[in-house]
N, C-alpha and C positions, 0 to 999 in steps of 0.2 A: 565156376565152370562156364566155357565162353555156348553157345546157340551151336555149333561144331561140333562139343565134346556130348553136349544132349545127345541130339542126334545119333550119333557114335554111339553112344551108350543104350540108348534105347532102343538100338534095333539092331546093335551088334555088329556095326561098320567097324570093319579095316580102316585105319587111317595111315596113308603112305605122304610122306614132306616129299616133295620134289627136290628140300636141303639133306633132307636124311637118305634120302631113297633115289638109286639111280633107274629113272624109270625115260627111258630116252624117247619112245614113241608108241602111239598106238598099237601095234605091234607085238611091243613087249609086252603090253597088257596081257592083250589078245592069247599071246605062248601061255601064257600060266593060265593052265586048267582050271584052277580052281577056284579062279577070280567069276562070281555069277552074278552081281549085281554091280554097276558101274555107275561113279557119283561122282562131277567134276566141279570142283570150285575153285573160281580164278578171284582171287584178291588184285583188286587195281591200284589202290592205293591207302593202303593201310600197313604203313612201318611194322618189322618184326611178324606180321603173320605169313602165312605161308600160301603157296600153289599146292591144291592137296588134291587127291585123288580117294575117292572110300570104295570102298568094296562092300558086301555084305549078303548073306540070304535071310529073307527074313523070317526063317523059323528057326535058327542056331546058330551061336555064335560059333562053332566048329565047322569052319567051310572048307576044313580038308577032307569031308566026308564026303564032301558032293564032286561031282564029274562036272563037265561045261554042256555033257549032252542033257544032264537033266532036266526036267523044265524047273523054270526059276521067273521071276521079277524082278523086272527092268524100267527104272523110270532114270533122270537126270533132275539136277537143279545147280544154281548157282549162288553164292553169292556177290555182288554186285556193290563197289564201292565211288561212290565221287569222286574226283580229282578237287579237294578242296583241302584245308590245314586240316579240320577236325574231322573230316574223312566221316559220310555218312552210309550206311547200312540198310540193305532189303535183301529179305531173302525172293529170290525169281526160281518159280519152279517152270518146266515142260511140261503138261499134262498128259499121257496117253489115254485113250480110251481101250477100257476092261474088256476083255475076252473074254469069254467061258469056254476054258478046256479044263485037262484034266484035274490041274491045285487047284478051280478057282477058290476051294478053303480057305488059302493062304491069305488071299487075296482080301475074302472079309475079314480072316482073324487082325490081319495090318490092321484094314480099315477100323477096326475096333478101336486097337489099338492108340489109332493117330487120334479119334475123334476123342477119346477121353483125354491124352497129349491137350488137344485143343480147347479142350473144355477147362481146363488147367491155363491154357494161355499160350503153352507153346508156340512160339514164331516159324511154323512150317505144315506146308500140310504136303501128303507124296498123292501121286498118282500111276496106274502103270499097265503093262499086262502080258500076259503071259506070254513066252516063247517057249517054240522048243527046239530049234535046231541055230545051235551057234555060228553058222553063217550068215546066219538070218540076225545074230546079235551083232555078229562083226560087220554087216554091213548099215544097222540100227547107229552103232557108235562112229562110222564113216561121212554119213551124212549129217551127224550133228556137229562132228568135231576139226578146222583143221589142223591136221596132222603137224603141219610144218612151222607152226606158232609154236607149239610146245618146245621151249627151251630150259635144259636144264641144267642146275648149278654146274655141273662135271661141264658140259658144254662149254659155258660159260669162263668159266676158269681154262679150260683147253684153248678159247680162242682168243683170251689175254692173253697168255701164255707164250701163242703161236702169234699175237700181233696184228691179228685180223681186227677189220672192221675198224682199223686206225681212223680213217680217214671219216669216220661218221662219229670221231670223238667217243667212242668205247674204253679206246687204252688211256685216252686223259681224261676223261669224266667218270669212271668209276675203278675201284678197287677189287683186288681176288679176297672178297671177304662176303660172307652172306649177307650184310646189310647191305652191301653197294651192288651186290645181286638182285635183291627187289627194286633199292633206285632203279637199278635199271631194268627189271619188271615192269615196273610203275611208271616209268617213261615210255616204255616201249607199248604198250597195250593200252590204248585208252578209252577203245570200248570194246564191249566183251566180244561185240562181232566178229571182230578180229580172230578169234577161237571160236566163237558160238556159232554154227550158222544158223539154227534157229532161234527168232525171238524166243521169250520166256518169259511166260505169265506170272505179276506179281501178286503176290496175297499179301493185303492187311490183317494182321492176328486179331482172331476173334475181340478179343479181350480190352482192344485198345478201340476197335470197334463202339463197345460199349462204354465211350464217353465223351459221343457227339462226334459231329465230323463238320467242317465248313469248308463250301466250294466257291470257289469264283474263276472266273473265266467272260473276256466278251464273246458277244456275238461270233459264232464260227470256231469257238476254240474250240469244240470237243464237249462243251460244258455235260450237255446233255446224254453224251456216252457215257461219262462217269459216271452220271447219274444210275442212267439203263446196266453198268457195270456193275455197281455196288448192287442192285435189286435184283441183278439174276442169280447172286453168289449168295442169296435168300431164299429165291426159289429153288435152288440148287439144293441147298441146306434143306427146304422142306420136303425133297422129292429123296433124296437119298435117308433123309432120317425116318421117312412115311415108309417107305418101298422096303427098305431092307432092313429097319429096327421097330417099325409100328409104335416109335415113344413120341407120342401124338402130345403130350405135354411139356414136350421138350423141347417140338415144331419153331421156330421163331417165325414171325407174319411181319407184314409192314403196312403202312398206310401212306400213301401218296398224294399230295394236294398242290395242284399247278396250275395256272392262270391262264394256260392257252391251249391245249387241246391236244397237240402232236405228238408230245412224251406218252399222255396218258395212251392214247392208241395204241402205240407200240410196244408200250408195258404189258398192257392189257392183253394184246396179241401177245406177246411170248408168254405172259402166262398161261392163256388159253391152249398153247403148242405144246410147254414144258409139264403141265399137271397133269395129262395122262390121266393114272388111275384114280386119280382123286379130285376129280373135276369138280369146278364150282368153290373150289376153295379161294377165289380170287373174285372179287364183285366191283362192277363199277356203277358208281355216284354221276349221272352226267344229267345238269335241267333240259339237255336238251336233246336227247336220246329217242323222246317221242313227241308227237304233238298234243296229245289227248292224256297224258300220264305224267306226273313228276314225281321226284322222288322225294322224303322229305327230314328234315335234321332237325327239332324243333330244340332252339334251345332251353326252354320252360318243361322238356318233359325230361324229368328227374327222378331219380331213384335212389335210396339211400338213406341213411339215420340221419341225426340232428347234426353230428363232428360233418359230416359229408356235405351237406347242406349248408354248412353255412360257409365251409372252403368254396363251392361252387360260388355259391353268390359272391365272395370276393373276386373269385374268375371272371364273371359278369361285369362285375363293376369295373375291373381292370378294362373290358372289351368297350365298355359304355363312355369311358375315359378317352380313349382311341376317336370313338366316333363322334363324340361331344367337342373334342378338341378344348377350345375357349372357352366354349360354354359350359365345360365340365367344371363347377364351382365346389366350394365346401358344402353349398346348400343342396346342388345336385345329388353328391354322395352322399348327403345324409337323408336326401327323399328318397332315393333308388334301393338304398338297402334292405329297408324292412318292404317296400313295395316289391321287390325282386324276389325276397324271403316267402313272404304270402303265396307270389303266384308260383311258384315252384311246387308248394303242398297243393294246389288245385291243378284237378285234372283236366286235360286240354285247353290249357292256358298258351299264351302264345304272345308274341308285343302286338299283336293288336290289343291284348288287356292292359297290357303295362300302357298303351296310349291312354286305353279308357282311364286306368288311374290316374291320367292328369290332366282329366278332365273334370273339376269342379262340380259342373252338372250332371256328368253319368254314373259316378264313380262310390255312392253309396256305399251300394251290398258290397264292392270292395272292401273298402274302408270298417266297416262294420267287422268283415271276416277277420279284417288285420288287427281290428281291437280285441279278439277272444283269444290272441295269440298267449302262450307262455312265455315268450321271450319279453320280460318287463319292460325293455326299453323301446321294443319294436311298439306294444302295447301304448306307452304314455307316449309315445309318439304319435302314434293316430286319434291319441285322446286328446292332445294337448296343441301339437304344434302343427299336422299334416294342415289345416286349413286355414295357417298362418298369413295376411298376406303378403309376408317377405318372400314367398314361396312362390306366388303364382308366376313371374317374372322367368322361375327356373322350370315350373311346371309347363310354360308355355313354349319355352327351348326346348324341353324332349320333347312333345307334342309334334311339333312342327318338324324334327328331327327323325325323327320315327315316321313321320308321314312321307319325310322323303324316301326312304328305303323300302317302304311296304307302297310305296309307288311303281315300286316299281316289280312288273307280272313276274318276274324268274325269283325275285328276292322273297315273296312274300308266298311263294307256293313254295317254297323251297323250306321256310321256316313255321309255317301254321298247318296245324293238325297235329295227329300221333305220328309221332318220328316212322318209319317205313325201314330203317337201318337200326337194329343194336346193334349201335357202337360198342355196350361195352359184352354182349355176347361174342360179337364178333373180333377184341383185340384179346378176350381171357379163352378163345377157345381156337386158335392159329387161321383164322380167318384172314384173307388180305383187302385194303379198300383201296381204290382208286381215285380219287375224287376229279372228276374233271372240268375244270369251269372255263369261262370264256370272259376277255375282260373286257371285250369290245361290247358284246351283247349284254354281260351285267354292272359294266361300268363303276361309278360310284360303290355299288353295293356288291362288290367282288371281296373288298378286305375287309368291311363288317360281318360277313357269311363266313370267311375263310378264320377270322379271330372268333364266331362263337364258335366253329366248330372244333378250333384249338383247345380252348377253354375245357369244352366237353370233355375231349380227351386227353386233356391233365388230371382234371378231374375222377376221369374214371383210371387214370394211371395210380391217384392218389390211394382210390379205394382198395389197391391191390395189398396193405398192410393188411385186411385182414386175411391174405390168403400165405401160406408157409414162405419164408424168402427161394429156398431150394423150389418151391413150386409155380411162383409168379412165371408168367409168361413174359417172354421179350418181344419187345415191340418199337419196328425200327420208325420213325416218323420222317417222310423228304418232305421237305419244303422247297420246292422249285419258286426264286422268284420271293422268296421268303421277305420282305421288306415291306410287301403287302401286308401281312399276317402279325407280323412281331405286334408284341402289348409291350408295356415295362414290363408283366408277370414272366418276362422271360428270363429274369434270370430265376426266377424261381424254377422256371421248366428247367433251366439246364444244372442247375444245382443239385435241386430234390428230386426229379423225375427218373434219375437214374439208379434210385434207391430204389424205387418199382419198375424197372428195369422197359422205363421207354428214353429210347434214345434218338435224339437229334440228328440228321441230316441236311443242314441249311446251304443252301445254292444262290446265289446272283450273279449278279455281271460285273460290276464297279462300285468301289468301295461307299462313293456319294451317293450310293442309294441307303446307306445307314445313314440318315441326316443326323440325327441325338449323338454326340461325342463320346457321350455315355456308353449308350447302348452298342456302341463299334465295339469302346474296353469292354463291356460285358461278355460280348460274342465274342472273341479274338482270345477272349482270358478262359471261357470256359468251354472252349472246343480243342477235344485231344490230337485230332486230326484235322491236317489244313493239306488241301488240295485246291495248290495254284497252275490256271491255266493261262495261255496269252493276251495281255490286256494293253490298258494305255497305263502311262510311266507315273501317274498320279497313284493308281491305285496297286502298280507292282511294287511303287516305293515305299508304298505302305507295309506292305506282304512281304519286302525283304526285309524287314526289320524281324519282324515275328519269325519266318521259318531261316536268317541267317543266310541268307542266300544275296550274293551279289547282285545287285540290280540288273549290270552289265549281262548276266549267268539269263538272269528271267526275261531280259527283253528279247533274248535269244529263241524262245518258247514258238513252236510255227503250230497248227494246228492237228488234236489230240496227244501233244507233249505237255506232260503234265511235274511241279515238281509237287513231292509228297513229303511232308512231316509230322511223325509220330511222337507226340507229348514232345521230349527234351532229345528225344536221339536227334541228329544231323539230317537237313533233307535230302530226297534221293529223288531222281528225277527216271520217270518212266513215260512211256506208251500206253496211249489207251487205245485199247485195241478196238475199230468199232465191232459189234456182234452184227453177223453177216444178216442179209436180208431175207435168209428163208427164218430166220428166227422171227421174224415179223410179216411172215405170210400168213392171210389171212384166209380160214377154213370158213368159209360163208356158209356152211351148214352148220356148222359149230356155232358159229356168231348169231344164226335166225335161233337157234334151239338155244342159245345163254340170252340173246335179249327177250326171246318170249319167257324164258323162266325171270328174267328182272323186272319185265313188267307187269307179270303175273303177283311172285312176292312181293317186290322191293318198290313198287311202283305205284300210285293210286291219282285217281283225278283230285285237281285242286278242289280243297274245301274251304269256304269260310266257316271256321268252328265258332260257334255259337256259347259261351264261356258258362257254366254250368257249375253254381259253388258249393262243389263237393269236396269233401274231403280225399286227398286220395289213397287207394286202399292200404291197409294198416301192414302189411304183411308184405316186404321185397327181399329179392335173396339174390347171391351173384352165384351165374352160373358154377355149378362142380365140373372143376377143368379138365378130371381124371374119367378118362373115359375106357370101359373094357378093361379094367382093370381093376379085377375082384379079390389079385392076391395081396392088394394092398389098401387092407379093408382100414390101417392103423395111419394112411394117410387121410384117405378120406375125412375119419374123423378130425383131423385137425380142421377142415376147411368145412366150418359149423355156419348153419343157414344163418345167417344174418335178418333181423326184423328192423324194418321201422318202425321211427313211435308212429304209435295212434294220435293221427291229429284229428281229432273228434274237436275237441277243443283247441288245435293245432300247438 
């Protein structure tokens, strides 16, 4: 059953062939009474299908019952094909914006409707609103449609027939047969404009959403509207699924982390415009927000049982490989492990302790704590080999290496103390984060900050096994500029992450910012979606290999022309529309009333914490995601409080 016959089916569309059906113009639509919803889809070049026209109301497949005066629902879409051999597919809808008159019923039962459709996978989503007087519909389908494009088979054969149109090679290049009918369809119409006169907004299905997306584009392409595109149709999702279904556990959030500043604003701001009644559900991460406050992500404070704990510290260590570079030796990762291990069970640990441990002279009570451990090998490690001195040579490379990052004032108040953000409250309970950093002002230590806080929230992606698959949260992650941030553990993030339903959004400019050959195949092989914008001929040539697209087709590409490929279907090339500028006006009373509430919570003066070898408390649980929801007492029990061991003895 082809995405047409769904459709059809599921909401009781009339499908009329422009082969089967003599349907000459608007017009004729128009005469027949009892035509109340109006659905045009123009095939550009795809053999054997058709020009179709649907009809449908969507409360009954029996629309002889209905008049054209009654009120009804009225949206359009299209589908949208390439002029290439393997002929690529998207579906482009019109949006309208909702009324409230008399059905607006109808209008949520649909909406029901579509979002479980969508929740299923379905490749469409409708929008629309109510009319009631069919003037007002015939002049609705006047200015979307031109009339005088609509050619039909009967036409067509009438004007071989009659001889017309010789001399533009009609009567020699095609036959009176339906197949030489679309040829010449498909020659004649090559963009939908041509019929459409309004653009039309495309959707990616949910479903293909969830398994990563990769963008590139240079400078000026648009890059960054896709960006802002893809994160509004989040906010979107969270404002309509808040407002009119209250299934707050069903919410999807996102998290944003970008290296220069002007995306995040603008994000921020349309969050702040689009959330309405549920304000504050959007928070931004900025070091540099105030003078006297920063906010803080420490990678050392940890929560979780022993399986948790010891994935994290491979996270670490994969980040500590990153910053180490060369000096990242066999000796490195055998010292850093159980050293990493240790200070994650002590409370308000931070790397200024991980420096104390590799420090020969200060690092005792360390060392001591890490010998009472359970874990055998971490134990005859600190008994036997830590104050080896094959060791010090590599003790003195992190030392030195650590001292450059905590050099510097935004890195080091950024990462010491108790974190000021739960991340992992904040991605299991539909929370949204913004991370905004600066590369000029944190330099060096922009992609060691930007990989622990990756790490983190793997980490806390991972721990979402113990919570029911039907009830994990989805959690979109953008990486603008992403090249900064990447570990090797990325292909684990893009493998297993999607199993706890966090998904990748990676963005850059040019392909030579993947320097590892490797990690290009890694990324390029485990992103469903590829969104190419106008670039230099080095890295489109790259990118036509992958989405199939002629080189000649992408160097065409001028700025927010975007081509799009979903897993194995053919690319399709669109528009990215940018989102107008009141959507990024900013409410400077809004903005003083969220940043005093950020630096009130989220925000505390720089401390140097002082490292204090306790244990830390025996007893952590991940938030219950289910909220006001008491008649599903038989969920809740599934998602049972989680403890840590007692590290008394660690």
């Amino acid at each position: 059953m082809t995405d047409i016959q769904r459709v059809c089916k599921l909401f009781n569309l009339v499908y009329f062939d422009f082969l089967e059906n003599t349907i000459a113009s608007i017009n004729d639509i128009l005469s027949k009474k009892n035509y109340l919803d109006f659905y045009a889809d123009m095939n550009e070049n795809i053999k054997g299908k058709s020009i179709g026209i649907y009809i449908k109301h969507p409360s009954s497949s029996i629309i002889e019952k209905y008049n054209i005066g009654d009120n009804f629902y009225i949206g359009d879409f299209t589908f949208q094909y390439l002029r290439d051999s393997k002929a690529s597919q998207s579906i482009l809808f019109d949006i309208l914006n909702h009324k409230s008159l008399e059905k607006v019923e109808i209008i949520r039962k649909l909406d029901k409707a579509i979002n479980e459709e969508r929740e299923k996978g379905t490749s469409f989503t409708v929008g629309g609103e109510m009319i009631e007087k069919s003037e007002y519909y015939k002049k609705k389908l006047e200015n979307y449609i031109h009339e005088k494009w609509f050619y039909t088979y009967e036409h067509f054969l009438k004007y071989y027939e009659e001889g017309k149109y010789t001399n533009k090679n009609i009567y020699n290049s095609y036959k009176p047969t339906k197949e030489s009918y679309l040829d010449y369809i498909f020659d004649t119409f090559q963009t939908p404009k041509l019929v459409l006169k309004k653009k039309l907004e495309a959707f990616i299905p949910n479903k293909e959403r969830y398994k990563h997306t990769y963008i590139t584009g240079s400078s000026g392409s648009g890059k960054s509207e896709a960006i802002k595109n893809l994160i509004f149709s989040v906010l979107r999702t969270q404002k309509d699924r808040y407002l009119e279904n209250k299934e707050e556990y069903k919410i999807e959030n996102f998290i944003l982390i970008e290296p220069h500043g002007d995306l995040s604003d603008e994000i921020f701001n349309l969050a702040l415009k689009y959330e309405g009644a549920y304000k504050y559900r959007t928070l931004l991460l900025d070091p540099f927000l105030d003078n006297e406050k920063t906010p803080i992500i420490n990678p050392f404070d940890f929560k979780g049982n022993e399986t948790d704990l010891n994935s994290y510290t491979e996270e670490l260590i994969s980040v500590f490989r990153e910053i180490l570079g060369i000096d990242f030796t066999l000796n490195a990762q055998a010292l850093l492990t159980p050293c990493i291990s240790t200070l994650l069970k002590i409370e308000n640990s931070s790397l200024y302790d991980l420096q104390t441990f590799m420090s020969d002279d200060e690092n005792k009570g360390l060392v001591e704590k890490g010998k009472i451990t359970k874990n055998f090998a971490h134990k005859n490690f600190f008994e036997n080999a830590f104050y080896s001195s094959n060791l010090s040579s590599t003790k003195k490379a992190i030392f030195l290496k650590l001292q450059i990052l905590l050099n510097n004032k935004t890195f080091s108040n950024l990462t010491t103390g108790k974190s000021t953000f739960d991340l992992e409250y904040m991605m299991n309970n539909q929370k949204n984060l913004i991370v905004k950093l600066n590369k000029k002002r944190m330099r060096e230590t922009l992609s060691p900050f930007g990989r622990f806080l990756i790490a983190k929230i793997q980490s806390i992606a991972l721990k979402r096994s113990n919570i029911p698959i039907k009830l994990r949260p989805k959690t979109h992650l953008f990486l603008d500029e992403f090249q900064n941030f990447t570990t090797p553990s990325i292909e684990e993030i893009l493998t297993e992450s999607r199993k706890y339903q966090l998904f990748v959004t990676m963005a850059h400019q040019v392909i030579s910012q993947i320097e590892s050959t490797k990690l290009k195949d890694i990324i390029l092989s485990n992103t469903n979606i590829k969104i190419v914008g106008s670039n230099g001929q080095k890295t489109l040539s790259t990118l036509s290999k992958e989405i199939n697209v002629n080189l000649e087709e992408l160097e065409t590409l001028r700025t927010g022309n975007f081509y799009i490929k979903i897993d194995k279907n053919p690319a399709f090339k669109v528009y990215m529309q940018m989102l107008k500028p009141i959507h990024f006006k900013e409410d400077f009373i809004q903005k003083i009333r969220v940043k005093k509430l950020l630096l009130m919570i989220h925000y505390t003066k720089p401390t140097q914490t002082k490292l204090s070898l306790k244990a830390k408390p025996s007893k952590k649980y991940i938030d219950n995601i289910i909220k006001d929801k008491s008649d599903n007492d038989d969920i809740k029990n599934e998602i049972q409080t989680i403890k840590k061991p007692k590290f008394d003895t660690f």
